[in-house]
C-alpha positions in Angstrom: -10.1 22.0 3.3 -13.1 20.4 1.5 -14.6 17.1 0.9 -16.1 16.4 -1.9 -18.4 13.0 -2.9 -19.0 12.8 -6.5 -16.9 12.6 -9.6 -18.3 15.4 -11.3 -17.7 17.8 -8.1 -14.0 16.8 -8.1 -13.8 16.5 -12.0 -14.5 20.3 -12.0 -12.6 21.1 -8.9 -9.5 19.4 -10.5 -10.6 21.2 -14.4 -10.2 24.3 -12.3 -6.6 23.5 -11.0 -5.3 22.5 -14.0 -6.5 25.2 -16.2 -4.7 27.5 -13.2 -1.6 26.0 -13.8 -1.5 24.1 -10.4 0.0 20.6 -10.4 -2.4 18.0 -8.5 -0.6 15.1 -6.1 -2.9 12.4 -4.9 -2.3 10.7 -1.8 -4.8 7.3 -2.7 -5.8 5.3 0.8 -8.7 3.8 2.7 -9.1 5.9 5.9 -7.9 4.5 9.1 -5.1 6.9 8.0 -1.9 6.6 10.9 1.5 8.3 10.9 2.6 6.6 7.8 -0.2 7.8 5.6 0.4 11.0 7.1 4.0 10.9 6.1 2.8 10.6 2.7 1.0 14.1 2.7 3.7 15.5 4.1 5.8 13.8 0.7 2.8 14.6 -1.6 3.2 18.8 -0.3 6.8 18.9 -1.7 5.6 17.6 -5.1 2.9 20.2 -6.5 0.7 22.8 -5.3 -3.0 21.2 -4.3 -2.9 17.9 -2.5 -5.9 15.5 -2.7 -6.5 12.5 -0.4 -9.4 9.8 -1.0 -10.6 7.9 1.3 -12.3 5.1 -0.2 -12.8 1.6 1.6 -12.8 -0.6 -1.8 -14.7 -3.4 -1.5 -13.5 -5.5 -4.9 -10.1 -5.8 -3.4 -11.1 -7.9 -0.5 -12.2 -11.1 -1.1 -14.4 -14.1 0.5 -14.1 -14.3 4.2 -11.7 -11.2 4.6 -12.3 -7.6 6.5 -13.9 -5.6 4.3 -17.0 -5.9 7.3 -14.8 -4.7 10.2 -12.0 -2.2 8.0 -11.9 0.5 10.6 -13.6 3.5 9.3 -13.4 7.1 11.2 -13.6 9.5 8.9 -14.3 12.2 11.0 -10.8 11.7 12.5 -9.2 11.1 9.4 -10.4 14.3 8.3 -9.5 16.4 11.2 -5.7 14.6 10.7 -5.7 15.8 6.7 -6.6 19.0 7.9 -4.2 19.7 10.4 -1.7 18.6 7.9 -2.3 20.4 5.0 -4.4 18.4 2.7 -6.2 20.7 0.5 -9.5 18.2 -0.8 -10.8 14.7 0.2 -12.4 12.8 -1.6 -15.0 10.0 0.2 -17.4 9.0 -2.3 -20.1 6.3 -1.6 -19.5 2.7 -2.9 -22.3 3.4 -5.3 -20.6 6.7 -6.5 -17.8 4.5 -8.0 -19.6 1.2 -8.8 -23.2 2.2 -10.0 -25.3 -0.7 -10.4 -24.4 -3.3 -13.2 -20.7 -2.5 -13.1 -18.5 -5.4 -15.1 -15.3 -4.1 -16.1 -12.1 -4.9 -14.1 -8.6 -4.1 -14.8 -6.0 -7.6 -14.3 -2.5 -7.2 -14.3 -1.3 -10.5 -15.6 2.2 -10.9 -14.4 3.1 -9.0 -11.2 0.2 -9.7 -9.4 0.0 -13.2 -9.5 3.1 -14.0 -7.3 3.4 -13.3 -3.5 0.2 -11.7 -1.8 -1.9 -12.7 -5.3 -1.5 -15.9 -4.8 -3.6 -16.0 -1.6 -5.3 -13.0 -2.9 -6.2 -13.9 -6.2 -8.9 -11.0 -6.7 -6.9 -8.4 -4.8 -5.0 -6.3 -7.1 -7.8 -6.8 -9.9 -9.6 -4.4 -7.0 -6.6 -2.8 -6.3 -6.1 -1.9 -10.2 -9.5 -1.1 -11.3 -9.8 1.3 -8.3 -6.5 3.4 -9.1 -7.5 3.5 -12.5 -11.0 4.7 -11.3 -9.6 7.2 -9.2 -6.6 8.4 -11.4 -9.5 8.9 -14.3 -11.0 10.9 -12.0 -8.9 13.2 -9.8 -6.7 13.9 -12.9 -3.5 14.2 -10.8 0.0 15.0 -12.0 1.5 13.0 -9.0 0.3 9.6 -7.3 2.0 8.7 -3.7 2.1 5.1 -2.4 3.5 3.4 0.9 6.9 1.3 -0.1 5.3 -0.9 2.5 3.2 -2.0 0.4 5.5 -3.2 -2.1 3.8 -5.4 -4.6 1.1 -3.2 -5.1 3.5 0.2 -6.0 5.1 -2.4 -8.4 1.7 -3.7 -9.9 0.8 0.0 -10.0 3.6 1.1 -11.9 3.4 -1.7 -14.5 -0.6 -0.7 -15.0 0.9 3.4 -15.5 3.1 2.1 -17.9 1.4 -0.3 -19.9 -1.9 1.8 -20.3 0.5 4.6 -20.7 -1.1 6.9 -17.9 0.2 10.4 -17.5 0.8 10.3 -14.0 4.2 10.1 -11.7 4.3 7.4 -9.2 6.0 8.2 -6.1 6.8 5.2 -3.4 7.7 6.6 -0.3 9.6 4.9 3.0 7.8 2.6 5.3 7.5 4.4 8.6 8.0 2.0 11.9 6.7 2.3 15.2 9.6 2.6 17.8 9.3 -1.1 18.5 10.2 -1.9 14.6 6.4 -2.5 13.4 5.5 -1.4 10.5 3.0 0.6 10.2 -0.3 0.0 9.4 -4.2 0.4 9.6 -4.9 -3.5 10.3 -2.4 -3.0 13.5 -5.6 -2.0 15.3 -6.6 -5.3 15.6 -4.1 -6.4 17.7 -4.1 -7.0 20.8 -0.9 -6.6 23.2 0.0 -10.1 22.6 -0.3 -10.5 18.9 1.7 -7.3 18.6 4.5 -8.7 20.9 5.0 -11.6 18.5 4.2 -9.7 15.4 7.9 -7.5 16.3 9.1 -10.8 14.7 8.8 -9.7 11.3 10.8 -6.8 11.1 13.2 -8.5 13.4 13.5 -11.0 11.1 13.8 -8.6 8.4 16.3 -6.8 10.3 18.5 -9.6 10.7 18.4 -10.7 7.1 19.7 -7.0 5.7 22.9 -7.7 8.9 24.1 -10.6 7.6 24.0 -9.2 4.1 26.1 -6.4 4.9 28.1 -8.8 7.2 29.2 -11.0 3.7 26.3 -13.6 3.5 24.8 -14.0 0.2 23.4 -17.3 -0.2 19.4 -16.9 -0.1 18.6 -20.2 1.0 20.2 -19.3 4.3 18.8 -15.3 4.5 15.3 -17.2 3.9 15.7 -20.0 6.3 16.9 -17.7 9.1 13.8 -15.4 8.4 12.1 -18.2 8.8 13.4 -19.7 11.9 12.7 -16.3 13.5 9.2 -16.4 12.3 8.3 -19.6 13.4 9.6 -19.4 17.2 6.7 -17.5 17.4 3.0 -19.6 18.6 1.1 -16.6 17.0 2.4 -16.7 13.8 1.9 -18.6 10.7 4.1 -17.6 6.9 2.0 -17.0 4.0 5.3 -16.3 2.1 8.7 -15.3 2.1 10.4 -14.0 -1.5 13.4 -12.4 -2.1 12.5 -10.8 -5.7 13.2 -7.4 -7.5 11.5 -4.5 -6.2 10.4 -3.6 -9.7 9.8 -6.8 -11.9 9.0 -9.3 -8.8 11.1 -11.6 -10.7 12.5 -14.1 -8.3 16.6 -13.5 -7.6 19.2 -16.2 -6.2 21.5 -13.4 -5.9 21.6 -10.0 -4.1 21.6 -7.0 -6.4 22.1 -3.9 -4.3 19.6 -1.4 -4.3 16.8 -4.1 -5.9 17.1 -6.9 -4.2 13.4 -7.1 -1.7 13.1 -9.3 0.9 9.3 -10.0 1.3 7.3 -11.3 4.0 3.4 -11.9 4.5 2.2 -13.8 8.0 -0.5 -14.3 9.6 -0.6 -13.7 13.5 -3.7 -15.6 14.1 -6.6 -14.1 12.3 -4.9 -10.7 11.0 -2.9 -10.5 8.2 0.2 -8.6 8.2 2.6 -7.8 5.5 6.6 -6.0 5.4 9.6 -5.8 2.9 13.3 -4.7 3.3 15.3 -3.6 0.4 18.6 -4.7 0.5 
């Protein structure tokens, strides 16, 4: 495995790869990487022959008074984790690497990503897209994998492929849980025993809504008021939002369609900021 830290190191490492024949898949993330990320290379070795993973901690996707201070960083683990799982080349370039003095242009996506998480993110997924654009440009790949956990930003992501007509596959793959139903992800280090014992109350919330579904209930009012009675028993806990929207358009639905319907949730469980979904 190698790690490389400027764009024209993996430019030509990628040049090479193509002109070989070899189909590049890109696993995107910024380090802290858990089981779910690594369930994602294990996705990204089915689809092509070289597997790339960055690890980039992107600072214009966090804004004022967020985490981009304390993000956990360890990329010496991470990188013993690719390894033993088969990642072929990381990329971990310096902040400078990708935004050289004087940077000024941004991608926006003007539709998607101004509902759910953009409306207390408002400068999120302009970071988010200008960084995937970055890093597509550079690491050239055939394939792109994302976390369905992070379902706004796969949507947003897939609009920006289509619309700037990229040449590269998106692939969302399933949220993986802990056993105790928490989703996983890298902010979960920052909570303590507690917070985690009332943070279970998402997915169990989640959980219930997708039962009464498949038990015969359809009105949303009610699915969305019992996610948010579950929610709110909880001191710790504090709903940013809860949408029930299609998993590709984000369009806002007032009735289940099978297979698209996504039940959202973003809370906050005192000072971290935790996110899920459901499809139904």
């Amino acid at each position: 495995m190698q790690t490389l830290r400027t764009i024209a190191e993996i430019r030509a490492w990628s040049a090479s790869e193509h002109a070989a024949g070899r189909r590049i898949v890109f696993v995107p993330t910024m380090g802290a990487l858990h089981e779910g990320h690594l369930s994602l290379i294990d996705l990204a070795r089915t689809k092509g022959d070289r597997v790339v993973l960055s690890i980039f901690v992107n600072a214009t996707q966090f804004g004022p008074n967020e985490d981009f201070e304390k993000y956990p960083r360890r990329e010496e683990e991470d990188s013993a984790l690719c390894e033993a799982r088969g990642v072929d080349l990381i990329f971990a370039p310096a902040h400078g690497e990708l935004y050289p003095e004087g940077h000024s242009v941004f991608v926006v996506e003007e539709a998607l990503a101004k509902t759910m998480c953009g409306i207390s993110r408002p400068v999120h997924f302009r970071g988010v897209c200008t960084i995937v654009l970055k890093l597509f440009n550079i690491v050239s790949p055939d394939v792109a994998i994302f976390g369905q956990k992070d379902a706004q930003q796969v949507a947003v992501i897939r609009r920006m492929v289509r619309d700037l007509d990229l040449l590269v596959e998106i692939v969302a793959a399933p949220t993986l849980r802990d056993p105790d139903g928490l989703a996983m992800s890298s902010r979960n280090a920052y909570l303590s025993t507690a917070q985690r014992e009332e943070a279970l109350a998402i997915s169990k919330a989640l959980f219930r809504a997708r039962e009464m579904v498949e038990s015969g209930v359809v009105n949303i009012d009610r699915l969305q008021a019992e996610i948010i009675h579950i929610l709110s028993q909880k001191r710790r806990l504090r709903v940013i939002y809860v949408a029930l929207v299609d998993r590709d358009s984000l369009e806002v639905l007032r009735d289940i369609v099978p297979g698209r319907s996504l039940f959202a949730v973003a809370v906050w469980c005192d000072q971290v900021r935790l996110i899920d979904n459901i499809v139904l």
